[in-house]
C-alpha positions in Angstrom: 122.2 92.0 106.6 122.5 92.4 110.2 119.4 94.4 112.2 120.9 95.6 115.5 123.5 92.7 116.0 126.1 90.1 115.5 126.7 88.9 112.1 125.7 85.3 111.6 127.4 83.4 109.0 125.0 81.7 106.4 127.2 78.8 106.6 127.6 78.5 110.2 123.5 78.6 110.5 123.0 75.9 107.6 125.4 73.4 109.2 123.5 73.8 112.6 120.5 73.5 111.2 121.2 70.2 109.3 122.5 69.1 112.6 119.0 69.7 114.2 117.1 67.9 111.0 118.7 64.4 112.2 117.1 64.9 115.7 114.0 66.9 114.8 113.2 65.6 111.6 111.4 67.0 108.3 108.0 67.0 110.1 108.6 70.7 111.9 108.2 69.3 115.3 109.1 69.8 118.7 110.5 67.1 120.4 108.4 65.2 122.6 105.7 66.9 125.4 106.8 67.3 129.6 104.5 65.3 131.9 101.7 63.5 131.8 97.8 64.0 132.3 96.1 67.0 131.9 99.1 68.7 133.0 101.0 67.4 129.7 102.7 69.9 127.6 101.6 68.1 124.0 103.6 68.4 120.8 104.0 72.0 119.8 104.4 72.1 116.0 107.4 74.4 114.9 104.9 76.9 113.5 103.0 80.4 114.0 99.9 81.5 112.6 99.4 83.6 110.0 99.1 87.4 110.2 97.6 89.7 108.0 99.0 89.1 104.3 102.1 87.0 106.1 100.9 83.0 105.5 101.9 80.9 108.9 105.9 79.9 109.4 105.5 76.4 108.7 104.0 76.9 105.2 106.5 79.8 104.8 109.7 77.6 105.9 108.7 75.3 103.2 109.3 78.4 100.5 112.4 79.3 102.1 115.3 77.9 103.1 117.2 80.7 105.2 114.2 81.3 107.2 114.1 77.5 108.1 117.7 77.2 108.7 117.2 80.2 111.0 114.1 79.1 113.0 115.7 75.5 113.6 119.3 77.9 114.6 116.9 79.6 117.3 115.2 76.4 118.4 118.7 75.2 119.5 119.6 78.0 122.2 118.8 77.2 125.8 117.2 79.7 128.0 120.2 80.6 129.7 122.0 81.6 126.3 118.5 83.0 125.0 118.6 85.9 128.3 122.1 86.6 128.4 123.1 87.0 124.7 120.3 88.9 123.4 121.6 90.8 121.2 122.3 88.3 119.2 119.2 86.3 119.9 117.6 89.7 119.2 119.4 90.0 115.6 118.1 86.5 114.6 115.1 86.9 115.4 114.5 90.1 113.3 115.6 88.6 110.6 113.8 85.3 111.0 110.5 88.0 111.0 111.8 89.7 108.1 112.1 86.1 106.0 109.1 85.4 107.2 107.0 88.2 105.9 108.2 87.7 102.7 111.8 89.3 101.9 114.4 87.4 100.5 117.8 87.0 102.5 119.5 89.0 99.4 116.6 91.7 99.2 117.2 91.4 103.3 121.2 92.9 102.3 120.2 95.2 100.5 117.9 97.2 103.0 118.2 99.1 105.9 116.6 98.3 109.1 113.7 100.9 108.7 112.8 99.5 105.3 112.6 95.8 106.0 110.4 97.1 109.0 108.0 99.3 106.8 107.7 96.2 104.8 106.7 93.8 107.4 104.1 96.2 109.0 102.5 96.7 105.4 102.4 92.5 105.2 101.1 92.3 108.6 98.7 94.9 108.9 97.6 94.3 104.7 98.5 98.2 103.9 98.9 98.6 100.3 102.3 100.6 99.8 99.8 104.2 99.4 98.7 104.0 103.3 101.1 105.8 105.8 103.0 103.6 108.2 103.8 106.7 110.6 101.0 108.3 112.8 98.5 105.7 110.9 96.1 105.2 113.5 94.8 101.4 112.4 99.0 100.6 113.5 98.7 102.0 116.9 101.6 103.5 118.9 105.0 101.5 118.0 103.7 98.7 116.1 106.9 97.4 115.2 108.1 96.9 119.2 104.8 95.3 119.7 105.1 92.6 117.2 108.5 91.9 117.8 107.9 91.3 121.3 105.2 89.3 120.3 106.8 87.2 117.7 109.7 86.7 119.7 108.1 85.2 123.2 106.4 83.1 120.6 109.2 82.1 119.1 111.0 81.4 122.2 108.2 79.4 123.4 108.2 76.9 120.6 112.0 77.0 121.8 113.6 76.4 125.0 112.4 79.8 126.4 109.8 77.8 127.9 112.4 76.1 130.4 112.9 79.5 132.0 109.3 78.4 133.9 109.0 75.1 136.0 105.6 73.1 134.5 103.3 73.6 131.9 104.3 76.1 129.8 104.3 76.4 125.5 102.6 78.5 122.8 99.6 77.1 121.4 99.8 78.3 117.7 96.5 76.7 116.9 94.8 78.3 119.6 96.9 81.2 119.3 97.5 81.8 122.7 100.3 81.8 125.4 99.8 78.8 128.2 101.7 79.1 131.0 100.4 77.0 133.6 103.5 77.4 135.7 106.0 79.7 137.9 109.6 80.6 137.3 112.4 78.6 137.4 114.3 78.7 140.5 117.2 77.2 139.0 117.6 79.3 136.1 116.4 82.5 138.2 119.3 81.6 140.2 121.6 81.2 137.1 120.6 84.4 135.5 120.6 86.4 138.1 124.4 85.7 138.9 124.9 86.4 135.3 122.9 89.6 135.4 124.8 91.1 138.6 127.9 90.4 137.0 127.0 92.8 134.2 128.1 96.3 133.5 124.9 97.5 132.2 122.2 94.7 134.1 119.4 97.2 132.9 119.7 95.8 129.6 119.6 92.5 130.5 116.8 92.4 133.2 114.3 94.9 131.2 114.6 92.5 128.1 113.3 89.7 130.2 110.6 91.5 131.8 109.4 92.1 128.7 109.9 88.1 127.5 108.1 87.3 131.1 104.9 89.9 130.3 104.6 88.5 126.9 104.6 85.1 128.1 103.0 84.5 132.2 101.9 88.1 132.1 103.3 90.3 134.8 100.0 90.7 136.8 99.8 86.7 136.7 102.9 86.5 138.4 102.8 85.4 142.3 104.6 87.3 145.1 107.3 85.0 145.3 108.2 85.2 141.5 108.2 89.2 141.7 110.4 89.0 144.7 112.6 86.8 142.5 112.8 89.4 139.4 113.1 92.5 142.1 116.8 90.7 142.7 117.9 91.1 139.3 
């Protein structure tokens, strides 16, 4: 099943991630922290905490094979390739969420988007399959664009997404919370944004990393200089 994407070939994402088990090993971690100090970036476990009825990624990568093979996939993309395809990065990240809460990658084929989405909402929010998922207050507005968001910076984080900032910057899954000690890139603001100008629809592209940048820094925690620098997308 693809959700708003590419199709990704199982075979293509199980090769890459055996290739990625030689460097990164069995033990679901990161390679090595940035820096030293206080100002190191330590060891970020390839995990996320659990939500609602949905155990945390590492104990559900264990379970599941396609979700794994998926995660490590994702873990491979640099920030460049993470902003300017991401539709694709998009597509594998829905259905890394959609593994993750639960679905198989053949109950994942036979579903449409809506329903794989109703079913992660019930898993993450613990709504037995009688309680509404539309206009259900205990949801909020959009619930689904809100946890994607969220999973996804997250995701990226644990990732190179991170390199899109210069210093300290990582998700701290056991803290569960964003750290971001640090202020964009110049070098890949620079990179992007040539990319991003070159576009057809650059929209797209620069509203999708607004988004990554609120979810991560925080748009209000952003200086002057690093607005200036997303104003020139």
């Amino acid at each position: 099943m693809v959700i708003k994407g590419q199709k990704i070939s199982t075979k293509v994402l199980l090769i890459a991630a055996a290739l990625l088990i030689v460097f990164v090993g069995a033990g679901f971690l990161l390679p090595k922290g940035v820096g030293v100090g206080s100002k190191a970036i330590p060891k970020v476990e390839l995990t996320l905490p659990a939500i609602g009825l949905i155990p945390d990624l590492k104990t559900a990568m264990k379970k599941n094979s396609d979700l794994r093979a998926r995660v490590e996939l994702l873990m491979t993309y640099d920030e460049l390739t993470l902003f300017t395809n991401y539709r694709e990065v998009n597509s594998l990240v829905s259905e890394i969420i959609f593994l993750w809460s639960g679905l198989t990658l053949e109950q994942l084929r036979t579903m449409n988007a809506n329903q794989a989405i109703e079913f992660f909402l019930r898993r993450a929010y613990g709504l037995s399959p009688d309680r509404p998922i539309k206009n259900n207050p205990y949801l909020g507005k959009r619930p689904w664009p809100k946890q994607f968001n969220r999973m996804k910076a997250r995701l990226l984080m644990m990732g190179q997404g991170k390199n899109i900032y210069k210093g300290r910057a990582y998700f701290d899954s056991a803290q569960k919370r964003m750290v971001v000690e640090a202020d964009l890139s110049l070098r890949f603001m620079k990179e992007f944004s040539k990319f991003v100008k070159q576009q057809a629809e650059p929209k797209r592209f620069r509203n999708n990393f607004l988004v990554f940048v609120d979810e991560t820094k925080g748009y209000k925690n952003l200086s002057i200089e690093e607005r200036s620098l997303l104003n020139q997308l």
